[in-house]
N, C-alpha and C positions, 0 to 999 in steps of 0.2 A: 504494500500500500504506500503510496507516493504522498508528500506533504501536502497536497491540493486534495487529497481523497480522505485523510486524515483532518482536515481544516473543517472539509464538505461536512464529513461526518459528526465532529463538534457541535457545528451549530445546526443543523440538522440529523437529528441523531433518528433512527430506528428504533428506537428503544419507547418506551414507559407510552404516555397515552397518544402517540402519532403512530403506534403499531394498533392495528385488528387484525382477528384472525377467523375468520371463517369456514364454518364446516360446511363444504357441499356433497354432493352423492359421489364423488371422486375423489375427495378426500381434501384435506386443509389448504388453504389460499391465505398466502399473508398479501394483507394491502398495507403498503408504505406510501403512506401521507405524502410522506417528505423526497417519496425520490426523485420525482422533477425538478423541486427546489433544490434537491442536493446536487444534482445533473448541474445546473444551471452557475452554481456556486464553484465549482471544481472547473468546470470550463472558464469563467470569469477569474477564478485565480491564477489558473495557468497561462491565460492570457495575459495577467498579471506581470508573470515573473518573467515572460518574453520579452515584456514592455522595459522592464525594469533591469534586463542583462545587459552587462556591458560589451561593449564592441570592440575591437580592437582601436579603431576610431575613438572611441573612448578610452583605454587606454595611451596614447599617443597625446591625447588631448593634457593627460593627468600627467604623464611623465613630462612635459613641456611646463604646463602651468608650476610644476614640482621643482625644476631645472629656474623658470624666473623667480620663485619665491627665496631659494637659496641664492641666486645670484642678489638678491633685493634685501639681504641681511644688512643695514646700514647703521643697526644700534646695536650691534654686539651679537653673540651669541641667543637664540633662541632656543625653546624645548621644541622637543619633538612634537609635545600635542599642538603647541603653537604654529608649528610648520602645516601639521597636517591638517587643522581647523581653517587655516586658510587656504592651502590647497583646495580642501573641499569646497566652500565660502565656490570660491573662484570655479572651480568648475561649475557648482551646481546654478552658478550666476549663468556662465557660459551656454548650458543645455536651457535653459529656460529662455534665452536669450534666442537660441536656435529655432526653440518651436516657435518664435512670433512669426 
């Protein structure tokens, strides 16, 4: 089970009162409330994490933005979370800048 079907599953569970269980002359039928909604959720997150992968494109982008932020050290010494808070900062400026 993959993290989108696990996710699905959460918040659309099979379980407690979205499960019935019906006896017919062929014998038991479960009906699941929820599995279109859960169908629907698992494909929406997956579409998700497509969305949300990086590219090589985006890598290049980060190893660049990475490359001026060290070059742009002009008060001394910085930490690392410092480098990389604005790395990011700058990229995530960058992509949003691209979808207009």
């Amino acid at each position: 089970m993959n993290r989108a079907e696990i996710e699905a599953l959460k918040a659309y569970p099979k379980e407690g009162e979205d499960k019935t269980i019906w006896t017919a002359t062929f014998g038991e039928i479960e009906i699941d409330k929820n599995a279109i909604e859960r169908k629907v959720f698992k494909e929406g997150y997956e579409q998700a994490e497509k969305d949300l992968a990086l590219t090589w494109e985006d890598m290049e982008m980060i190893d660049r933005i990475m490359a001026d932020v060290v070059d742009e050290r002009f008060d001394g010494p910085s930490t690392v979370e410092e480098d990389y808070t604005e790395v990011l900062n700058r990229y995530n400026k960058l992509k949003e800048e691209k979808k207009k």
